[in-house]
C-alpha positions in Angstrom: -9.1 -0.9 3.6 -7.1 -2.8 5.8 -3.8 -1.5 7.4 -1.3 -2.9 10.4 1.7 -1.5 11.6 3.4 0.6 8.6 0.8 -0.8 6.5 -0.7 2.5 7.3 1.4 4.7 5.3 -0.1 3.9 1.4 -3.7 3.2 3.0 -4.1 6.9 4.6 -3.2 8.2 0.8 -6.6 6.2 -0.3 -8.3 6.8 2.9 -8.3 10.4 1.5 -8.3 9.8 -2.1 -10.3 6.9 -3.2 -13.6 7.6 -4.8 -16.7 6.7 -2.5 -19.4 9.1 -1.2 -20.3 9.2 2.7 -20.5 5.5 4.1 -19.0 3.8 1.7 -15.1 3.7 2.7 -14.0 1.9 6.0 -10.4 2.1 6.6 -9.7 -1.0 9.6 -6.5 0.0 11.3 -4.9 -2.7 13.3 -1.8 -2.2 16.4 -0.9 -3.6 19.3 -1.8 -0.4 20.8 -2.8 2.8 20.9 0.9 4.5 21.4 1.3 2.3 17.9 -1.4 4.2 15.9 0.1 6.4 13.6 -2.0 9.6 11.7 -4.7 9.4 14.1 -5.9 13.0 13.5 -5.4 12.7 10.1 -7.3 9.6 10.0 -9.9 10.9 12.2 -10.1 14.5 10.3 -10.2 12.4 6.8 -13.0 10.2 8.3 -15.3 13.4 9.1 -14.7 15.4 6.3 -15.5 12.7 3.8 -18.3 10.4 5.9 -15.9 7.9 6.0 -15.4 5.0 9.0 -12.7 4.1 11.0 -12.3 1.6 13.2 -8.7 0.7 15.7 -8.2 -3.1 16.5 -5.9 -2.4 19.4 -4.4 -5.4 21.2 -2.1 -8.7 20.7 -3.1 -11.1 18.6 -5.1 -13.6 20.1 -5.7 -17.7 19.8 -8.1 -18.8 18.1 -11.1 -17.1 15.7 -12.9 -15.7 18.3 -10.0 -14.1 19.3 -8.3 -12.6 16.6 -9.9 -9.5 15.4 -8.9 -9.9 12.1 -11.6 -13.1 11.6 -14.1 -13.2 9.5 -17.2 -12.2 11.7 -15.8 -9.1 13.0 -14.8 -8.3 9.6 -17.7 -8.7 8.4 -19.6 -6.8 11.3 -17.3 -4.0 10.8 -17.7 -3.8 7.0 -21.1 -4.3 6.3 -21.6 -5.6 2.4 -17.9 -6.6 2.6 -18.7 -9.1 -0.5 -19.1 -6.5 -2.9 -16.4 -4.1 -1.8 -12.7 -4.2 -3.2 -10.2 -4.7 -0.4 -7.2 -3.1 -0.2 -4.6 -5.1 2.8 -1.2 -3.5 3.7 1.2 -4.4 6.7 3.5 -6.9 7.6 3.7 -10.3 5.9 1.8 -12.4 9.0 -1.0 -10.3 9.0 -1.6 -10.0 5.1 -2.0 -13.0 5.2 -4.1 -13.7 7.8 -6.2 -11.2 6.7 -6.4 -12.2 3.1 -7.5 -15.8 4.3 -10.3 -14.0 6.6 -11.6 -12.1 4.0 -11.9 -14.9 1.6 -13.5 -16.7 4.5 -16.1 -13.9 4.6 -16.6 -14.5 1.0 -15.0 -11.4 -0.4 -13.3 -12.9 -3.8 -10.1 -13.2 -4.8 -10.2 -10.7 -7.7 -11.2 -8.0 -5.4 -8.6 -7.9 -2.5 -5.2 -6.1 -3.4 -2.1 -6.5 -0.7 0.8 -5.6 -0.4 3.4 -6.5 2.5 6.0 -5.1 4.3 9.3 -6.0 5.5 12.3 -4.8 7.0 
C-alpha cells in the first residue's frame, strides 16, 4: 500500500484488514513531515501485531529520480517482490500519479495497482 496526505485514511482500514501473513503487507506512507503523519500508533501497533512493515517518506518532493522517493528503485528497495504484489495508491491527484507511473516503471502491471485520489 501506498498512502500520502489523507490518502491515509482508507489504506490504514487495509493495513489492518487485508489478508497477508507476517511479511507480506508493506504499507509506504508518504508526508512532508513528521507533524503530517497521521495514525502513527495505530500504524505502528497494526504493523507489530500482524508482522507487517511500515515505512515514512518524510520530506518535499524532490527533482529528479534520485530525488523523489516515490521512484522506482526505492520502491522497489522498500517492497521487495513488488512485481507480484497488488498495489493499492491513495492521496492526492499529483502523487497518484506519480506513483502509478513509478510503479509501472518498476514493472508492477497495470492490472494490479488500484488508486484512488483525493481532492478538496
Amino acid at each position: 500500500m501506498l498512502a500520502g496526505g489523507v490518502g491515509i485514511t482508507p489504506l490504514r482500514a487495509l493495513f489492518e484488514s487485508l489478508p497477508g501473513g507476517p511479511g507480506e503487507v508493506t504499507l509506504v506512507y508518504r508526508a512532508r513531515n513528521a507533524g503530517e503523519v497521521v495514525f502513527r500508533d495505530e500504524l505502528e501497533w497494526i504493523a507489530g501485531h500482524r508482522g507487517a512493515r511500515v515505512h515514512y517518506l518524510l520530506g518535499r518532493r524532490g527533482r529528479g529520480r534520485r530525488a523523489d522517493p516515490l521512484n522506482p528503485v526505492a520502491l522497489d528497495r522498500l517492497v521487495p517482490g513488488l512485481r507480484g504484489h497488488d498495489v493499492y495508491v491513495c492521496g492526492p491527484p499529483g502523487m497518484t500519479h506519480q506513483a502509478r507511473r513509478a510503479l509501472r516503471q518498476a514493472g508492477v502491471p497495470r492490472r494490479q495497482i488500484h488508486h484512488e485520489s483525493f481532492t478538496f
